[in-house]
N, C-alpha and C positions, 0 to 999 in steps of 0.2 A: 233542272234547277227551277223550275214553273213554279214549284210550293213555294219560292222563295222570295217571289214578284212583290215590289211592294207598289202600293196605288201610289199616287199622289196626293190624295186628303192627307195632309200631314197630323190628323189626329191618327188616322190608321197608322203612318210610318213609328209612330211611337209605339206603338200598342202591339206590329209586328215586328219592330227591330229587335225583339228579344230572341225571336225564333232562329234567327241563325248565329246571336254572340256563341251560342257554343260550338259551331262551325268556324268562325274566328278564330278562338283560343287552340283551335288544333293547328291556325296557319304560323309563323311567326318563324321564316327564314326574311331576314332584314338585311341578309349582306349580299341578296342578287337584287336587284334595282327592276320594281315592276314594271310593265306597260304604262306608260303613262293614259290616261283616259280622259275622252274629251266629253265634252256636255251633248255631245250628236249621237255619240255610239252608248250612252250611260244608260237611256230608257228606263231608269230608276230600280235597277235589277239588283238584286241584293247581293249576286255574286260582284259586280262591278263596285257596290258598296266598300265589298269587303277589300276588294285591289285599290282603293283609295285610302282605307287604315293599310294597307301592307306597304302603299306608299308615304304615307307618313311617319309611319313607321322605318323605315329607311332613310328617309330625313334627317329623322332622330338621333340614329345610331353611326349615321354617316357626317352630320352634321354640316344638312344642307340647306339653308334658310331659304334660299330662293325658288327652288321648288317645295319648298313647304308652304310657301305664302300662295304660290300657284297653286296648291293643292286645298288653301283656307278661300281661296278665292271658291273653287268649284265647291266646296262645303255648301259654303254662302248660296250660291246659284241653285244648289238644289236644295234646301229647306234643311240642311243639316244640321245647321247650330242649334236648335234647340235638345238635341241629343246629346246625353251625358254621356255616352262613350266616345261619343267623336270628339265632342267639346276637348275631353281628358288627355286625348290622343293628340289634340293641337295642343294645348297646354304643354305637356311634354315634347311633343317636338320643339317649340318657341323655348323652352327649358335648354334642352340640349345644345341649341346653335345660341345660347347666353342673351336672347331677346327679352326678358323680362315683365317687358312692360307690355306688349304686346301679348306674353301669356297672363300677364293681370289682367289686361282686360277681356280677354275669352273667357277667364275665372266669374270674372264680374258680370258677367251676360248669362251665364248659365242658371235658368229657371230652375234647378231642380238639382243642387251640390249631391254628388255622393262623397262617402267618405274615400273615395279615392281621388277624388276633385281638390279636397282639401289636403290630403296628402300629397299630390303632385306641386301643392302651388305652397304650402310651407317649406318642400323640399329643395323649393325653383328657389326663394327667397336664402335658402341655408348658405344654396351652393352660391348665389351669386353674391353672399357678402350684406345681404340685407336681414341680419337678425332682426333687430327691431320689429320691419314690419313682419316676418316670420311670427315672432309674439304675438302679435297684434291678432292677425290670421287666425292662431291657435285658439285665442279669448273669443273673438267672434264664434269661431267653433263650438265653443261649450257655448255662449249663449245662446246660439241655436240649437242646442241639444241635440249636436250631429254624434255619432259616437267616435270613438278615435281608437284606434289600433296601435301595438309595439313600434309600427314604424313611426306612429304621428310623437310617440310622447321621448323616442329617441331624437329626431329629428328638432325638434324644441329643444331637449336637454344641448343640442349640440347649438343651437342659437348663443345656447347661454354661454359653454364654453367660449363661444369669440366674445362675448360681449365681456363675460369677465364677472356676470352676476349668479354669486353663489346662494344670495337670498333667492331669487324665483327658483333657481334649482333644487333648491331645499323643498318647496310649496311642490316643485313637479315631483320629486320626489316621493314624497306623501300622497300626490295624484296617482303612479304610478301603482304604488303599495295601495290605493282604494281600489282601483282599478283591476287590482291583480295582475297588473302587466311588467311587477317589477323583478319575477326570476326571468323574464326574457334576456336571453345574452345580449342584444343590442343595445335595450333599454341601460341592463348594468353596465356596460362599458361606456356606455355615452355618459353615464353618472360619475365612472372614478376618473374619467377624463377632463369633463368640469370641475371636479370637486380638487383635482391635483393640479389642473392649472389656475384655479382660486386660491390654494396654498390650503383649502383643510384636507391636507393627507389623511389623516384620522377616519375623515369622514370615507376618503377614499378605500380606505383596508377593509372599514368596516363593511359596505358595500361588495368588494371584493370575498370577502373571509365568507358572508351570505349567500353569495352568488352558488345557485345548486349545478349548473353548467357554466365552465367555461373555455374560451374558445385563442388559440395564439396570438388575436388581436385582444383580449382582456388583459393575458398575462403581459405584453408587450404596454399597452397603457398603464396598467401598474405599477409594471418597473421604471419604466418612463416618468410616472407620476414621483416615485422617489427621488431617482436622478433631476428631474426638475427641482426640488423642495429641498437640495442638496445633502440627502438623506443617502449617499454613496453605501455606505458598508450594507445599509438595510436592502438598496435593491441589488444590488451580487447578492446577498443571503436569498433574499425571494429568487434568483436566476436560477440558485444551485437548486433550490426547491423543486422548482420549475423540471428540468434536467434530471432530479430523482424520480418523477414524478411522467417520463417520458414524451415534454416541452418538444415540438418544433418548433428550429429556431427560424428567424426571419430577420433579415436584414433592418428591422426596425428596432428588433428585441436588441440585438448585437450591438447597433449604433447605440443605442442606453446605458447598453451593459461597459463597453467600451466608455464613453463619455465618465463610467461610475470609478472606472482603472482611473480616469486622468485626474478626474477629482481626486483622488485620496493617494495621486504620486504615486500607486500601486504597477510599478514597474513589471513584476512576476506575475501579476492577474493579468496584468495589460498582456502578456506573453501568452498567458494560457489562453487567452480569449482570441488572440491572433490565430494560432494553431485551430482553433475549430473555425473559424473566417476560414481561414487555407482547407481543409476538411471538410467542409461543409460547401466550398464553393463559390464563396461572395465576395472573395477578394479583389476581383473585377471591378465589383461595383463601386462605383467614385463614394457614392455618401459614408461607405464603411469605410473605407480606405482614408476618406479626409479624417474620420474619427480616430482610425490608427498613427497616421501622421502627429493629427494634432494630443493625443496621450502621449506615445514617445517623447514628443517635444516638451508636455508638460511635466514625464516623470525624469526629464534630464538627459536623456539618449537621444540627441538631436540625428545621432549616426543613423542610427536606426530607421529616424522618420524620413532621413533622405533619401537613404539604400530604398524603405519600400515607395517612395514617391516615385523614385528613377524607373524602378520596375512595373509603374502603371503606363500602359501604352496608351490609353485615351485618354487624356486630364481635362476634367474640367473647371470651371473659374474655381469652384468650392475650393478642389484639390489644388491649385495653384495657391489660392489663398492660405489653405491650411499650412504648406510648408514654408509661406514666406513670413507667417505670424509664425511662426516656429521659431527660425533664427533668429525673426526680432527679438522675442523676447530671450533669446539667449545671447545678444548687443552682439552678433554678426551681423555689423552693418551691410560691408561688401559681398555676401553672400545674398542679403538681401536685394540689393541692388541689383546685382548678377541675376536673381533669375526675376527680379522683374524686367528688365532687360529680356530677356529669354522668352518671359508669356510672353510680351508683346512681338518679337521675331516668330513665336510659332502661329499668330493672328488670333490668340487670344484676349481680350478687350478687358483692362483693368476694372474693377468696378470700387463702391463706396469701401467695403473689407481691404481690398487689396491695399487702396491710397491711407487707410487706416493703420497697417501693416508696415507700411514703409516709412509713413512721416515718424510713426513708434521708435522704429531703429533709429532715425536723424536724432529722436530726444535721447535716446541714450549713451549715443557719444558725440552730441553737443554740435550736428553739424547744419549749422543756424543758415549758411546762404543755399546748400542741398535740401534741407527743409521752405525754404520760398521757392524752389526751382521746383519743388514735387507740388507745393501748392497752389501753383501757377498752370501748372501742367495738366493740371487734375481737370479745370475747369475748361482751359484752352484747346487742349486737343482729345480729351475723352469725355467732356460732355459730363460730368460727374461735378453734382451742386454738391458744395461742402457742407456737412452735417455738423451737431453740436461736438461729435469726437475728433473728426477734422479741426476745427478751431480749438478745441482743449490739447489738439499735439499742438497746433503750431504757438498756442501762449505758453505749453511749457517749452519748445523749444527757445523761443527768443526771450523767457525768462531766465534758463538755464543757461544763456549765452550772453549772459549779464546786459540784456535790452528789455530792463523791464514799462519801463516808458511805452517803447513801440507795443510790448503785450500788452501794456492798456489799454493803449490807444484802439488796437486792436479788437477791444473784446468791448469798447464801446460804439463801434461801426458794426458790428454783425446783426444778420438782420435777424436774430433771436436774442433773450434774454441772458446774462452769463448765468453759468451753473454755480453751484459750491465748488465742484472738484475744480473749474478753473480759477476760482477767487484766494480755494486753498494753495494751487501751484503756482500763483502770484505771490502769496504770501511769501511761501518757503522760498522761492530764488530772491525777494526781496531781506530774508535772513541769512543767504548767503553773501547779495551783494549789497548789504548793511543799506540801503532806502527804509529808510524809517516811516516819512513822510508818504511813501505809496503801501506803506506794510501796513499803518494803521487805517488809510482808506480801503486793502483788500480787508483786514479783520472782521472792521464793521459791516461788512454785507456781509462777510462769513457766518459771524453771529446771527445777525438777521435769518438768514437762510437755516443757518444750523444749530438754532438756541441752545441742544442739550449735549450735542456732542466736545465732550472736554476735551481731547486732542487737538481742540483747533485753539483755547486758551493756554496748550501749554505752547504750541505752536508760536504766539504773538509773545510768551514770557522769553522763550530762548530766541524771539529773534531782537527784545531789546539787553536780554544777555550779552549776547555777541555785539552789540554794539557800547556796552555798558552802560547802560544805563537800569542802574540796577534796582532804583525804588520804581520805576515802570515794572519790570520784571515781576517784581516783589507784589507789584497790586495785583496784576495777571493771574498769577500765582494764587492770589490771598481770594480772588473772588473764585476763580474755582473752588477752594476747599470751603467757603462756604455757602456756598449753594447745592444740590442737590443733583450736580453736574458732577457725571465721573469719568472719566479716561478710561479709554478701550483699556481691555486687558493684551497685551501680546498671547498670541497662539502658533503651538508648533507642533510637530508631531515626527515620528520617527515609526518605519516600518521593521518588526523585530519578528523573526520566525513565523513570516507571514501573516500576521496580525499587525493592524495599524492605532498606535496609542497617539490620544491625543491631551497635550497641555496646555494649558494656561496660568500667564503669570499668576503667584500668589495662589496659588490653587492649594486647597488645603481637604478634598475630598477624596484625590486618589484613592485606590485601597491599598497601595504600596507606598504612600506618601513618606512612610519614616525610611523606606531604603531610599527614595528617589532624595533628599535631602542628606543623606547621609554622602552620595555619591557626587553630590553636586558640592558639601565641603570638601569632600576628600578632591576634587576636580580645583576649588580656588587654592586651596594649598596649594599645588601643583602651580598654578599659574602663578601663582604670590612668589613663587622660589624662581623660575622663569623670569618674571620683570626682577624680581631684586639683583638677577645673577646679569641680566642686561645692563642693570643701572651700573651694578659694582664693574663690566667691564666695559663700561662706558667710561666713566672717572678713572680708572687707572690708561684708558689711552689717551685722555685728556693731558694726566699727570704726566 
């Protein structure tokens, strides 16, 4: 190894260290843990160079800070830092063990960026949560007219995705497409995965439908991208595509596809999609399994979500959570109780979903002193700070329990601002329990908060209905129709021979619209003969 000596002039170590990086790239076992090497036995040998990237590299992949910093030490001592592989190699190590700031500043010392320099350290920024300066990074890049590669302008597009900005996405986009780096698979998935968790789906397919390869993490963020934008029917159609098309699945595809059954109540897809989960093998896995739960429970088969709960031998918080929001919202309170009771005997630690779950059931059968004992509880023994959905159960509970006084009081000590939704379920329990005077105080921030939404004025007309007060009612009423404020339409839907139609009141588009009105008089006749034949044998048991 004598060719490989290098001097000490550290202009020579630059100008030699190139001769053996490709004797490097053939080393790269990272999971046996090299010699450590000390500054006595180093005599600047290029072979001991390279056992000092092999231990950094083991660092890295082991996630070991402490001797990576002992390893940045001996860097330092022999003139290493100014080298731009070794620099890279600390960078990613300080990467890996979540040190940040400490590979910022190795970034920022380095004479001489290669484009891997700036890839490692946009990518250190992605992973730890710092898009912003990941941005930032990227712009300096181009104005130093470094060049950038498919990983630098994915790694960007995914900044965006957390940050939620679909305008730069657009601009990397068209960076991308100048660049010619945008039939890369990584590039195009990083793209419909921003562009679907920004809500322009559109933009997403289109991306997708261009895309000349793609890969089961594309078609997984695709359908993903639908089921996010609540675009259900559309991602099962793309699934089955997917599947004709000889799709492997993955437990990320499945959990979409699954999520797509429970949005559309599609009880029979929910089925078919379990059977390949069972077939395929994933049924083990908690996060599919809480998605199976929690569809069941969604399409009404609470049986179903418990039998498969029972038969998971590992549960985790998800999957606990998932079956006890299940029976909530199907107002099994006691069931719900019972197994939270249950996680916590098995030494499972409630979290914010779980105590969200539980105060739900207390509001739907009105049980006001069980809902303070869970709220109490929450803080005092599990360490769980109450969020704005915590306090919107417990004002509709003690609103619903005709203590709407205490729910105000309540929702003007929190140390957040009230929402609409709890200002609206102030409202409605003070239209039950005829408070007029707290109904018109929830109204006016309602409005305030929600100018255009009409269901919250008719809201205030039927709560001074109910109390009679009918030219109140009457104003309510009058300033709705003339204003430019319209009241939601109701929406329902019904699953018939495996297809899911959906209505809306007053709807006058269907393409079956003259039978569906046809059936819906032939349906009130019916009930019109029903109440009158009630009424008529009501008065004759009177008589």
């Amino acid at each position: 190894m004598n060719t490989f000596r290098i001097f000490c002039n550290k202009k020579r170590f630059s100008e030699n260290f190139i001769v053996y990086r490709k004797h490097f790239c053939s080393l790269g076992n990272a999971t046996k843990k090299p010699e450590i090497i000390t500054q006595q036995d180093f005599f600047f040998d290029a072979t001991k160079v390279l056992k000092l990237h092999s231990l950094l590299q083991f660092c890295a992949k082991n996630r070991e800070p402490i001797t990576g910093k002992a390893c940045h030490g001996q860097v330092i001592r022999l003139g290493l830092e100014t080298d731009t592989l070794t620099s890279n190699m600390l960078m990613n190590m300080y990467s890996k063990c979540g040190l940040i700031r400490r590979a910022c500043k190795v970034f920022d010392e380095i004479p001489e960026r290669s484009m891997v320099s700036w890839n490692i350290m946009i990518g250190t920024c992605v992973q730890n949560g710092e898009e912003e300066k990941a941005i930032d990074i990227f712009l300096e890049m181009q104005r130093e007219g470094s060049p950038c590669s498919e990983f630098t302008v994915s790694s960007v597009v995914c900044a965006c995705a957390a940050k939620g900005d679909v305008f730069f996405c657009r601009q990397l986009h068209a960076f991308a497409i100048k660049a010619v780096v945008d039939a890369d698979v990584f590039v195009g998935t990083a793209l419909i995965d921003v562009y679907a968790k920004c809500g322009s789906i559109e933009d997403a397919s289109c991306v997708f439908e261009g895309m000349p390869e793609r890969n089961d993490v594309t078609w997984s963020s695709i359908v993903a991208g639908f089921v996010q934008n609540e675009l259900y029917e559309e991602g099962l159609v793309l699934f089955a595509r997917g599947k004709e098309m000889g799709l492997e699945n993955n437990q990320f595809m499945i959990s979409s596809v699954i999520r797509a059954c429970a949005g559309l109540a599609a009880l029979i897809e929910g089925r078919q999609v379990h059977a390949i989960v069972c077939r395929t093998g994933f049924g083990p896995n908690n996060f599919v399994a809480s998605a199976l739960v929690d569809m069941y429970a969604k399409c009404g088969s609470i049986e179903e979500a418990y039998v498969l709960f029972c038969n998971i031998e590992k549960k985790n918080v998800v999957l606990w959570n998932a079956i006890i929001s299940g029976f909530a919202k199907h107002a099994c309170s006691s069931e719900v109780m019972n197994l939270f009771e249950e996680m916590q005997q098995t030494g499972m630690q409630p979290d914010e979903v779980t105590y969200v779950a539980v105060l739900s059931a207390c509001v739907h059968v009105g049980l006001v002193d069980k809902g303070r004992s869970y709220f109490d509880l929450m803080t005092r023994e599990h360490n769980v700070s109450p969020n704005v959905l915590h306090y919107s159960c417990m004002v509709d509970i003690l609103g619903r329990g005709g203590l709407v006084h205490e729910a105000h009081e309540l929702m003007t000590k929190m140390p957040f601002a009230a929402t609409a939704s709890m200002w609206g379920s102030l409202l409605a329990s003070c239209r039950i329990h005829g408070n007029l005077e707290l109904a018109e105080i929830a109204a006016k921030n309602l409005f305030e908060m929600e100018p255009d939404r009409g269901g919250n004025y008719v809201l205030l007309a039927n709560t001074y209905a109910a109390s009679k007060k009918w030219e109140e009612a009457a104003k309510a009423r009058k300033s709705l129709k003339g204003s430019e404020i319209l009241k939601e339409r109701g929406k329902s839907w019904i699953e018939i021979k495996d297809k899911v139609h959906t209505f809306m009141a007053g709807e006058r588009t269907h393409p079956r619209i003259t039978d569906i009105y046809l059936e819906l008089n032939n349906l009130l006749e019916e009930m019109t003969k029903l109440v009158n034949k009630a009424e008529t044998d009501f008065d004759l048991h009177d008589l």
